[in-house]
MILUM-736060 format. One record per residue: residue number from 1; x, y, z of N, C-alpha, C in turn. Coordinates in steps of 0.05 Angstrom, whole numbers, plus 32768, in hexadecimal, padded with zeros to 4 digits. Example, Ala and Ser with C-alpha at 12.3 -4.5 7.8 and 13.67 -1.06 7.14 Angstrom:
2
+-----+------+------+------+------+------+------+------+------+------+
| num |  nc1 |  nc2 |  nc3 | cac1 | cac2 | cac3 |  cc1 |  cc2 |  cc3 |
+-----+------+------+------+------+------+------+------+------+------+
|   1 | 8108 | 7F8E | 809C | 80F6 | 7FA6 | 809C | 8108 | 7FBE | 809C |
|   2 | 8101 | 7FD3 | 808E | 8111 | 7FEB | 808F | 8102 | 8001 | 809D |
+-----+------+------+------+------+------+------+------+------+------+
//
This chain:
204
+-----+------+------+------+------+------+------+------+------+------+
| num |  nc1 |  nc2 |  nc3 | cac1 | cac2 | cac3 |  cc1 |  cc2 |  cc3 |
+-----+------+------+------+------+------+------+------+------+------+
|   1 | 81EA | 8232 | 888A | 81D7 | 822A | 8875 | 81E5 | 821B | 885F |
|   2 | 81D7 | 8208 | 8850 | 81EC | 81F5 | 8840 | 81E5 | 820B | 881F |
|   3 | 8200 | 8200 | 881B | 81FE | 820E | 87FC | 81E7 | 8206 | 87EB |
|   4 | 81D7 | 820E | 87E5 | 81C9 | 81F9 | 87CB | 81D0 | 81FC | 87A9 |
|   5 | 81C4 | 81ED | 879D | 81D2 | 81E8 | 877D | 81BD | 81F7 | 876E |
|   6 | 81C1 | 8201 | 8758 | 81B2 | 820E | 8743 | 81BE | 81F9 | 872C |
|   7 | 81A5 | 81EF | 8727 | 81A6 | 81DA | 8704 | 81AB | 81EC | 86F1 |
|   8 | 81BE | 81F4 | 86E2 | 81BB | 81FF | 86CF | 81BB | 81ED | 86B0 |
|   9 | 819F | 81EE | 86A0 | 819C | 81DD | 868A | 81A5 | 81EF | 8668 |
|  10 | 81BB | 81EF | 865A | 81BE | 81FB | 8648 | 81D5 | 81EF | 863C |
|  11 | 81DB | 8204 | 861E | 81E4 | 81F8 | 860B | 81F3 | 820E | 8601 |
|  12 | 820E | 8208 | 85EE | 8218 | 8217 | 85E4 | 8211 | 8227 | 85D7 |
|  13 | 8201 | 8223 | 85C1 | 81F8 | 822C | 85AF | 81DB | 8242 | 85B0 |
|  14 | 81D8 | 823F | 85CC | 81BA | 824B | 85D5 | 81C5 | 826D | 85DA |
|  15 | 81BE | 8278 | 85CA | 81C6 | 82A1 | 85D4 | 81B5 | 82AA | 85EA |
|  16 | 8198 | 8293 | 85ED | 818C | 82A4 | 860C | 81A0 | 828D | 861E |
|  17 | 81AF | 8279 | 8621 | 81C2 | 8276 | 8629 | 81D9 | 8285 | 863A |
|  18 | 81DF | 8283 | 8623 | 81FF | 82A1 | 861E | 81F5 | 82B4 | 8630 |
|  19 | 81DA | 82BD | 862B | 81D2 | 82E0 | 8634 | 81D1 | 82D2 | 8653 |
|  20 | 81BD | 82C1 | 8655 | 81BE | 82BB | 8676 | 81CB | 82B3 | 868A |
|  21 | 81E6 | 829D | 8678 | 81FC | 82A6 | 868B | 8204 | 82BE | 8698 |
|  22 | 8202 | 82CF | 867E | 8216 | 82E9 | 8682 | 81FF | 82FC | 869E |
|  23 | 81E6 | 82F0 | 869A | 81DF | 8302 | 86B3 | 81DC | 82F4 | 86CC |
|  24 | 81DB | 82DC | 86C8 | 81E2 | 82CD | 86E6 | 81F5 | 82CE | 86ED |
|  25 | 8213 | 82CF | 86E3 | 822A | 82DC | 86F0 | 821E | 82EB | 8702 |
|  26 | 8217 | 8301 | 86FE | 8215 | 8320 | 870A | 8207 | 831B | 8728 |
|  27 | 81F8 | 8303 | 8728 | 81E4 | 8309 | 873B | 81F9 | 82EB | 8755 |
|  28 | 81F6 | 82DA | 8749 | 8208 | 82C3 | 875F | 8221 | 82CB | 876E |
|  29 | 8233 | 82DC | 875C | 8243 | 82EB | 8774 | 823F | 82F1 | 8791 |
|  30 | 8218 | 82FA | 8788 | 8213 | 8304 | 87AC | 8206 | 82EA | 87BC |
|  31 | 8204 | 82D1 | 87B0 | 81F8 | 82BB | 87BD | 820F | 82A0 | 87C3 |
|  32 | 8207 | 8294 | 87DA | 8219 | 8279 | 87E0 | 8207 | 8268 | 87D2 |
|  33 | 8213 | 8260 | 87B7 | 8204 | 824C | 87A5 | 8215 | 823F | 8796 |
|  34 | 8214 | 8224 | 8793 | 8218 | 8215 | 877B | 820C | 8215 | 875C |
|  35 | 821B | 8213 | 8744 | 8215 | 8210 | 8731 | 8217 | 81EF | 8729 |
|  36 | 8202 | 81E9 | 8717 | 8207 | 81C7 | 870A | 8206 | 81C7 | 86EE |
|  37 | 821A | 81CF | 86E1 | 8205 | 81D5 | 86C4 | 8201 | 81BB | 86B6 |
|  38 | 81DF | 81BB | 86AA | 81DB | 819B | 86A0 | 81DE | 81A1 | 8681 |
|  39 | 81EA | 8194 | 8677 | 81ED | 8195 | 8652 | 81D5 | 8190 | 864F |
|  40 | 81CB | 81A1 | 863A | 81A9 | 819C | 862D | 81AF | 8195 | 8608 |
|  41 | 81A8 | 817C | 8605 | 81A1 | 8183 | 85E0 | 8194 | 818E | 85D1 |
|  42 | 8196 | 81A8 | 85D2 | 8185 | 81BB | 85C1 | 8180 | 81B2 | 85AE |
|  43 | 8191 | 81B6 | 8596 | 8190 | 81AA | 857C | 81A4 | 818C | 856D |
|  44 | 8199 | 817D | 8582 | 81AF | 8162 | 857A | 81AF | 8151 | 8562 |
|  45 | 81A1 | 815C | 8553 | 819B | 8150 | 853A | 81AB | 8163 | 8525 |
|  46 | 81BD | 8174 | 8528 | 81CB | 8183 | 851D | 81DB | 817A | 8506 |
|  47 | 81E8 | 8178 | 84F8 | 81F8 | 816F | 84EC | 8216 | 8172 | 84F3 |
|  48 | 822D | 8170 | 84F5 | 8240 | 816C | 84F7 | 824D | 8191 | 84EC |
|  49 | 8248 | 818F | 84CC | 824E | 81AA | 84C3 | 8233 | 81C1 | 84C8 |
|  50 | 8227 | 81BD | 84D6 | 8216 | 81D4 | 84E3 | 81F9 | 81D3 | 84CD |
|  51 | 81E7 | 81EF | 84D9 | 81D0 | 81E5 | 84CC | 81CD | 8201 | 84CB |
|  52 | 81C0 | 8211 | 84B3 | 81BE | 8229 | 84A8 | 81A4 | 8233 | 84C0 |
|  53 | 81A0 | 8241 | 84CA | 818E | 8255 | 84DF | 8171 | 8251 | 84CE |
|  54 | 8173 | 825B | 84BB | 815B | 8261 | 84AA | 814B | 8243 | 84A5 |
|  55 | 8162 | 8232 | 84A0 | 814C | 8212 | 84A0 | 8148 | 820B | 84BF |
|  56 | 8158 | 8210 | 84CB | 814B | 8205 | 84ED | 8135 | 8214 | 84EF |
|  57 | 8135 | 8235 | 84F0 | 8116 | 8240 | 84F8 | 8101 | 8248 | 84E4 |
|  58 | 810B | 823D | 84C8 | 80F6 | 8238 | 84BD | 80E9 | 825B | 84B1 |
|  59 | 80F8 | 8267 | 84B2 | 80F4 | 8283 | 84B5 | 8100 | 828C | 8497 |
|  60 | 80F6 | 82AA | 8490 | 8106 | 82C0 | 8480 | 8120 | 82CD | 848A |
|  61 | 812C | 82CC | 8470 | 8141 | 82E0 | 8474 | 813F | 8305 | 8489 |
|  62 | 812D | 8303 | 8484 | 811D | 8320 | 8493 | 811B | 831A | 84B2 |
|  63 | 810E | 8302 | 84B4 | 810C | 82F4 | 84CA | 811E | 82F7 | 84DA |
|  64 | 8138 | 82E6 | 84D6 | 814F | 82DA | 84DB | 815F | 82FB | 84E7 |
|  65 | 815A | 8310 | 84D3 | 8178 | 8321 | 84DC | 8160 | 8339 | 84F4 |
|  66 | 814A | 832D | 84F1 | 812F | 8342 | 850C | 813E | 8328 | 8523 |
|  67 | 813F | 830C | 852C | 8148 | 82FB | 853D | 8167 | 830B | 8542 |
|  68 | 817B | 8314 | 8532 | 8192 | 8314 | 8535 | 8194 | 8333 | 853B |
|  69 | 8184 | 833F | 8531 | 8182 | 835A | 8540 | 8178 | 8361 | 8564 |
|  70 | 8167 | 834C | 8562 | 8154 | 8357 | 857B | 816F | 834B | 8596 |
|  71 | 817F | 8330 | 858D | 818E | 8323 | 859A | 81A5 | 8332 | 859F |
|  72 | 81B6 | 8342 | 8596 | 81C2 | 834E | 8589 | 81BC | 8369 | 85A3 |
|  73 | 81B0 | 8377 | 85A2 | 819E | 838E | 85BC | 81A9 | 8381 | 85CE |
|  74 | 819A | 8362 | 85D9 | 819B | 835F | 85EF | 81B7 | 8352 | 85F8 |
|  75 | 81C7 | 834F | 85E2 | 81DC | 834A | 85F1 | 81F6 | 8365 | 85F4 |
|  76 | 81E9 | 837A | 85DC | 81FA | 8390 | 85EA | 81F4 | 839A | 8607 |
|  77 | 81DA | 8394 | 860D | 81D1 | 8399 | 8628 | 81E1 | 8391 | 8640 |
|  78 | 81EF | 8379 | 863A | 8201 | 8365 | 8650 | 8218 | 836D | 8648 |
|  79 | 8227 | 837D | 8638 | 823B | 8386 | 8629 | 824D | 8366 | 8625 |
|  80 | 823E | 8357 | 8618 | 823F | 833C | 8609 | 8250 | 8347 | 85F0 |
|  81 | 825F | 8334 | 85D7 | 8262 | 8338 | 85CB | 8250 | 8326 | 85BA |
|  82 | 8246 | 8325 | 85A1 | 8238 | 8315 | 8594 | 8237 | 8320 | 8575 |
|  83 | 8233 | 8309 | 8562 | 8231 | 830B | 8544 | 821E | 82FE | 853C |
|  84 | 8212 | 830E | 8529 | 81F9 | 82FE | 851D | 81FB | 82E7 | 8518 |
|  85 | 81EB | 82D8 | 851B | 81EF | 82AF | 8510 | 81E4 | 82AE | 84FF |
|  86 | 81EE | 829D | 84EC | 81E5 | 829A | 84CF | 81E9 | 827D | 84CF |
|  87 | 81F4 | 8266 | 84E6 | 81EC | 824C | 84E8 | 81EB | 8248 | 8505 |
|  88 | 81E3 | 8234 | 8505 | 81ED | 8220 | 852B | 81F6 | 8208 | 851D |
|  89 | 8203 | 81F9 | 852E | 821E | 81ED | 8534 | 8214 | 81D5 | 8548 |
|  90 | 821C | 81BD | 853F | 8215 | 81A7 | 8554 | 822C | 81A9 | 8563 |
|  91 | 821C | 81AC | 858F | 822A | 81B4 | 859F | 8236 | 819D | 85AC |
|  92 | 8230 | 8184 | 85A7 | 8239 | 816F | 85AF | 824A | 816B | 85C0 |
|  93 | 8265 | 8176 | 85AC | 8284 | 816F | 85B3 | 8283 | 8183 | 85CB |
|  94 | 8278 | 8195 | 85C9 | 8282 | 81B7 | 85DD | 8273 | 81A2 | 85F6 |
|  95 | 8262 | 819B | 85F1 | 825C | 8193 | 8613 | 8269 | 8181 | 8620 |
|  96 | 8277 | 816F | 860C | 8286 | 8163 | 861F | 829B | 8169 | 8622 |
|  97 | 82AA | 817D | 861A | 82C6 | 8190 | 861D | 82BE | 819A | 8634 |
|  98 | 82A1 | 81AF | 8639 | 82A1 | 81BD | 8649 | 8293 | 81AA | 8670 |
|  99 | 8291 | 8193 | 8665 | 8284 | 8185 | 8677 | 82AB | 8179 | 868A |
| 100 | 82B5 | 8172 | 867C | 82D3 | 816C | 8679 | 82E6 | 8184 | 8691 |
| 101 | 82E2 | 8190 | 8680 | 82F3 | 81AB | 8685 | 82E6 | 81B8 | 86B0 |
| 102 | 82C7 | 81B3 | 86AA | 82C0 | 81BB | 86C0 | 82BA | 81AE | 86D3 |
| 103 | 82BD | 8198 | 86CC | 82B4 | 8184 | 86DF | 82D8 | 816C | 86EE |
| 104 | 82EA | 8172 | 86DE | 8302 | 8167 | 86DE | 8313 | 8182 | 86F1 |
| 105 | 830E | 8196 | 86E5 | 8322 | 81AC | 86EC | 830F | 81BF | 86EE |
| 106 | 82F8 | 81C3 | 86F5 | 82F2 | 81DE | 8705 | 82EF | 81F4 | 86F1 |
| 107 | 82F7 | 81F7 | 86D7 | 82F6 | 8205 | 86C6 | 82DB | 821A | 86BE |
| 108 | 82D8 | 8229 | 86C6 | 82C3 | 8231 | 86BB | 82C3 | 824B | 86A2 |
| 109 | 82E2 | 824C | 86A4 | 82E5 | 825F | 8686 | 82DB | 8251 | 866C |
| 110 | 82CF | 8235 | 8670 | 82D7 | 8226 | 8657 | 82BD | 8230 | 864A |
| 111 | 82A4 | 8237 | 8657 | 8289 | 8238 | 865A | 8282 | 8252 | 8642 |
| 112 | 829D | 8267 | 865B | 829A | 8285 | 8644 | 82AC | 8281 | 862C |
| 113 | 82C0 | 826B | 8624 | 82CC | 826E | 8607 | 82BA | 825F | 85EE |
| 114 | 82AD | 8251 | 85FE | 8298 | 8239 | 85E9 | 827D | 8245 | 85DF |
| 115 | 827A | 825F | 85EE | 8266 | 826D | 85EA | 8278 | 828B | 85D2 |
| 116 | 8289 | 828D | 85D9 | 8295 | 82A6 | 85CC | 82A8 | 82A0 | 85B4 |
| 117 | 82A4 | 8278 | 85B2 | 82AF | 826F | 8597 | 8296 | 8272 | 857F |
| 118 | 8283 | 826D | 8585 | 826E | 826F | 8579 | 8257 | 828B | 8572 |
| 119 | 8255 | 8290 | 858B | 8245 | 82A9 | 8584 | 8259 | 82BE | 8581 |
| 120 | 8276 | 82BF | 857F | 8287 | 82DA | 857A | 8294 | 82D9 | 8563 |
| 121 | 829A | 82B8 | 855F | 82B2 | 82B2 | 854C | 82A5 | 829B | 8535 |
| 122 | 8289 | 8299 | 853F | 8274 | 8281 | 8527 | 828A | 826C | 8527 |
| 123 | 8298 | 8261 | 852E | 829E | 8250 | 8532 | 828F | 822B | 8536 |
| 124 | 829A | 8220 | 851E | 8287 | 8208 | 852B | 8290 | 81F3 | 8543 |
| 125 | 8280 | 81F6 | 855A | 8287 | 81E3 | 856A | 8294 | 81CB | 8570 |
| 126 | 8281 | 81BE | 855A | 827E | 81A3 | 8559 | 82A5 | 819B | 854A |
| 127 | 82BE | 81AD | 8548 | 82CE | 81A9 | 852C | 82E8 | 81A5 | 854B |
| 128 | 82EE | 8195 | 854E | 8300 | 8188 | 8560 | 8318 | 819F | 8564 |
| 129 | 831A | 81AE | 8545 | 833B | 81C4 | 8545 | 832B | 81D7 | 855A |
| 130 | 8315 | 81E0 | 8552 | 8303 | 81F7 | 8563 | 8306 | 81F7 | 857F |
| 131 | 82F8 | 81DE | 8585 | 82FA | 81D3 | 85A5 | 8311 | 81DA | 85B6 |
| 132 | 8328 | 81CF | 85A0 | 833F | 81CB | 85A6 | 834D | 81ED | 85B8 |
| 133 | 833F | 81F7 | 85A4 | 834C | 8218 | 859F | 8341 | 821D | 85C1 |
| 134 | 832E | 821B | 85BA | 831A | 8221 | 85DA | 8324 | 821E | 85FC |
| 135 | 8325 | 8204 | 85F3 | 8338 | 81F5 | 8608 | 8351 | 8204 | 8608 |
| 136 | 8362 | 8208 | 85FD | 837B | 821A | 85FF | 8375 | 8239 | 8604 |
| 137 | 8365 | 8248 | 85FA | 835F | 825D | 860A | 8351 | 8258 | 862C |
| 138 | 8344 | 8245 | 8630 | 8335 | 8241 | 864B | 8351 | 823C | 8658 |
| 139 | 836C | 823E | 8650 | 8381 | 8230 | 865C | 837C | 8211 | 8674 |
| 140 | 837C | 8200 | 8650 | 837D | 81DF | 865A | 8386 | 81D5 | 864F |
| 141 | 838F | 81B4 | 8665 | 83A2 | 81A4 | 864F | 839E | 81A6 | 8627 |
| 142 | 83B3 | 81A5 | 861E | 83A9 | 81A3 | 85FE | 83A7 | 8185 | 85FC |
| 143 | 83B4 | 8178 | 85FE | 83B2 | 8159 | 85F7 | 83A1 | 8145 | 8603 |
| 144 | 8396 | 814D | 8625 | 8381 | 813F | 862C | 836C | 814D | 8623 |
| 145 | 8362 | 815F | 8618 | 834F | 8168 | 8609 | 8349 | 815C | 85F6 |
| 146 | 835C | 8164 | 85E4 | 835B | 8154 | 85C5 | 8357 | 812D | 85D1 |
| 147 | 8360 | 8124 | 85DC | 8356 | 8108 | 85EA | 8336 | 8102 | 85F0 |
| 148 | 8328 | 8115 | 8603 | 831A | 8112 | 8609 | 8300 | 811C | 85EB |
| 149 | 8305 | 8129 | 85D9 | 82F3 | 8128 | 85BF | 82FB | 8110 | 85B7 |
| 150 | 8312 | 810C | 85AA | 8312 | 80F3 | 85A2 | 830E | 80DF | 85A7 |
| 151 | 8316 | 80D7 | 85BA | 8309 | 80C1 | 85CA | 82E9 | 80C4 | 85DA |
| 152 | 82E3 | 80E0 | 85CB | 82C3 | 80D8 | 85DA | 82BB | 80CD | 85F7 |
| 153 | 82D4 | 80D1 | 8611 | 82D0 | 80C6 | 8624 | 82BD | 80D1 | 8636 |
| 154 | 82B3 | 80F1 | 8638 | 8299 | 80EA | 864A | 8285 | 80F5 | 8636 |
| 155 | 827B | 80E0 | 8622 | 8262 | 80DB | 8610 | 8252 | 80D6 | 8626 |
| 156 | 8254 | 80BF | 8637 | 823E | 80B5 | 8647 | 8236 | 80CC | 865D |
| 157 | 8250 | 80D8 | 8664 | 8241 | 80ED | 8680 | 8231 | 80FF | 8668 |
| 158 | 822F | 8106 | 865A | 821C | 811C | 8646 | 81FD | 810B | 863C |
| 159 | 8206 | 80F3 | 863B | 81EA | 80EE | 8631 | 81D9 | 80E8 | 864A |
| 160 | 81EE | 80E4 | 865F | 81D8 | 80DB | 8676 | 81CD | 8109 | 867F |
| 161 | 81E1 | 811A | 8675 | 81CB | 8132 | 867F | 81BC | 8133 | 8668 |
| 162 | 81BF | 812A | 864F | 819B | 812E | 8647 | 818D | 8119 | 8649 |
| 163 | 8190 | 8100 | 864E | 8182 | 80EA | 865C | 8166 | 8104 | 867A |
| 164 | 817A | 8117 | 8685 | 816F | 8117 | 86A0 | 8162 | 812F | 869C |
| 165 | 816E | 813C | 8686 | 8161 | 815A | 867B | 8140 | 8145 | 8671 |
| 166 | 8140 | 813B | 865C | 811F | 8128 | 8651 | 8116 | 8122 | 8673 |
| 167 | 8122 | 8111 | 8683 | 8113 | 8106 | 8699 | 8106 | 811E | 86AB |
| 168 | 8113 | 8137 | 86AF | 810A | 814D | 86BC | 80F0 | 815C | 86A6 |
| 169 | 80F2 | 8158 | 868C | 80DC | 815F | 867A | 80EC | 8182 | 8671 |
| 170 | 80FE | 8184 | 8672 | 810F | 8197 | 866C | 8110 | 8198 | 864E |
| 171 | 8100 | 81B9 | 8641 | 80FC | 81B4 | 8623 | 8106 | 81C9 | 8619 |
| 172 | 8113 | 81DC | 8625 | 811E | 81F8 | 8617 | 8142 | 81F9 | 862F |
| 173 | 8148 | 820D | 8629 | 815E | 821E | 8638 | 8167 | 8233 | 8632 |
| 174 | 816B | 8244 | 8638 | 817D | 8233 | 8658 | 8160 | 823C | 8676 |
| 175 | 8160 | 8222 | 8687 | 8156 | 8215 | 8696 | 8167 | 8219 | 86B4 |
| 176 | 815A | 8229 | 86CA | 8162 | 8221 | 86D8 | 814F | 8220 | 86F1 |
| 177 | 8160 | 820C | 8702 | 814B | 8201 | 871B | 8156 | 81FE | 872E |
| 178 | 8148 | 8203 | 874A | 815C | 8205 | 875A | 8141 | 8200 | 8776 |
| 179 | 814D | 81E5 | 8786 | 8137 | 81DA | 878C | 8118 | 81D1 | 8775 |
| 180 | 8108 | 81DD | 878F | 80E2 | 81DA | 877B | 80E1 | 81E6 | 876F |
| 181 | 80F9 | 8201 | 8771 | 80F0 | 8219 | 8752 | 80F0 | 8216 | 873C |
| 182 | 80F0 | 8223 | 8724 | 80FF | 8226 | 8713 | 80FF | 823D | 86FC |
| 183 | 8104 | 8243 | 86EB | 8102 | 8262 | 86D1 | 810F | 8250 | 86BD |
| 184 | 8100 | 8259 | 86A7 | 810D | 8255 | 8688 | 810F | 8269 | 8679 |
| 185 | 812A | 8271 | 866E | 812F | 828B | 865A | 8144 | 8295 | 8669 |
| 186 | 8151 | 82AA | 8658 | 8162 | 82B6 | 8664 | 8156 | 82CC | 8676 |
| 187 | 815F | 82C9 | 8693 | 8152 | 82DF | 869E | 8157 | 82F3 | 86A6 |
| 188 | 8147 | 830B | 86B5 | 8156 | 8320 | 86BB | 815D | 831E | 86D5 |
| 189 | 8176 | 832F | 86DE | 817C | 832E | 86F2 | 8173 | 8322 | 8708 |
| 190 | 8156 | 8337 | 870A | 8142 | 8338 | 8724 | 8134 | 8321 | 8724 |
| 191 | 812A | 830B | 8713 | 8121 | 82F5 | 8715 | 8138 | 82E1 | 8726 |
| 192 | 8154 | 82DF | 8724 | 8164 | 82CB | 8732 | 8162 | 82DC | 874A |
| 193 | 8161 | 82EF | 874C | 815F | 82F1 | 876E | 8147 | 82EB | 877A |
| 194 | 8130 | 82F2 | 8769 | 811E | 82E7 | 877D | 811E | 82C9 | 8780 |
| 195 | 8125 | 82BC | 876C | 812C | 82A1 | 876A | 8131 | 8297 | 8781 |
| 196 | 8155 | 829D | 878A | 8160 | 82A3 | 879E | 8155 | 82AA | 87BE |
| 197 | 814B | 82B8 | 87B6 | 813A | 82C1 | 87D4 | 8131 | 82A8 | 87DF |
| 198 | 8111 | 82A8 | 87C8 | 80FE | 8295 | 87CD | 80FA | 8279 | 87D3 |
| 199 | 8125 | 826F | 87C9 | 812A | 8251 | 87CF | 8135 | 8255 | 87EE |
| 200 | 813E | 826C | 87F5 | 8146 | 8272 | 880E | 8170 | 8274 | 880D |
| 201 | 8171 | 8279 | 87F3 | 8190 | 8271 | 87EB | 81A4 | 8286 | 8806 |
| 202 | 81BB | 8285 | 8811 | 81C7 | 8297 | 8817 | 81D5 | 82A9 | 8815 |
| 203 | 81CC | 82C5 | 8818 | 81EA | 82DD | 8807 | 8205 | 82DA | 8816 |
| 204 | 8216 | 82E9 | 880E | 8229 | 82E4 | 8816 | 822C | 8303 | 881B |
+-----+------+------+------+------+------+------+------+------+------+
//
C-alpha cells in the first residue's frame, strides 16, 4: 500500500498548533504516513517587535489571563511546557528557518524548538539572534542559517504555501488534510485515527 501525505497547515505562534503537534506525535508512530507541513499566515500583519495579545483579541485583561488559563490545562494535559502570552510575534522568519531546516536536512527538531522559543521562553521569532539560537539547539549549520534569514532565500517557497493555504480556502490552524478529508483545531487523539482509518492509511 503506498504511503500517503497528511497536509499539515500551521504556524508558530498558534498554541492549538503546539498542542496538536504534541498529540499527533502520539498517534503517527502507529501509521505508514507522510507529513507535509504547509506554513499558514496567521497573523502576517504583525509588526516586527510583536503585537500586545490584548489589542489583537480585542479583549480584557480578565479575558486574556481566563484564554491563558484554560490553555495552560490543556497543555499540562500533553505534559507540554507553556507560559502565559502577553504578545505574539511575527512568525515570518521561523517559517522559513523551519521550512529550510526541514526540507534541506530532514530536521524536524527545528519544529519543537520554534514552538518552545516562544511559548516557553516568549521569545520573539521574528529577531534573527533568536532564530539563530534555535537553529543551534535543533543542531544546524550556524552560518548557513544566519545566510538563509538574511538573505531571505526561501521567501518565495513560503509565500507560494500561503499562496496555496488562500487557494485551498484554508482560514484557521492548524489544518490538516489528508486526501478528501480533513479536521480543524487541535485534536484529540481519537479523531486522527479515525482520520486514518477512514482514508484507509496503513499501521505498521
Amino acid at each position: 500500500m503506498e504511503t500517503k501525505t497528511l497536509q499539515i497547515f500551521t504556524d508558530y505562534v498558534c498554541p492549538w498548533c503546539y498542542l496538536g503537534q504534541a498529540r499527533l506525535k502520539k498517534v503517527i508512530k502507529k501509521y505508514k504516513i507522510k507529513l507535509d507541513i504547509i506554513h499558514f499566515p496567521l497573523h502576517p500583519d504583525t509588526p516586527k517587535e510583536g503585537r500586545d495579545l490584548l489589542d489583537l483579541f480585542g479583549c480584557s485583561q480578565e479575558e486574556l489571563n481566563q484564554k491563558n488559563s484554560m490553555m495552560s490545562q490543556l497543555m499540562n494535559e500533553e505534559k507540554l511546557e507553556y507560559n502565559d502570552r502577553v504578545y505574539t510575534y511575527n512568525s515570518r522568519l521561523a517559517q522559513e528557518l523551519g521550512y529550510w531546516a526541514h526540507t534541506k536536512y530532514g530536521n524536524e527538531k527545528i519544529h519543537d524548538e520554534l514552538y518552545k522559543s516562544y511559548f516557553i521562553n516568549k521569545n520573539n521569532v521574528y529577531e534573527i539572534d533568536v532564530l539563530l539560537n534555535v537553529a543551534s539547539k535543533a543542531k544546524l549549520p550556524q552560518e548557513e542559517a544566519k545566510e538563509i534569514l538574511e538573505k531571505r532565500i526561501y521567501k518565495d517557497m513560503i509565500d507560494k504555501h500561503w499562496e496555496y493555504s488562500y487557494k485551498l480556502g484554508v482560514t484557521g490552524v492548524p489544518t490538516y488534510i489528508l486526501d478528501k478529508s480533513y479536521l480543524v483545531g487541535a485534536q484529540k487523539e481519537n479523531n486522527f485515527h479515525q482520520l486514518f482509518e477512514k482514508e484507509n492509511v496503513e499501521r505498521l
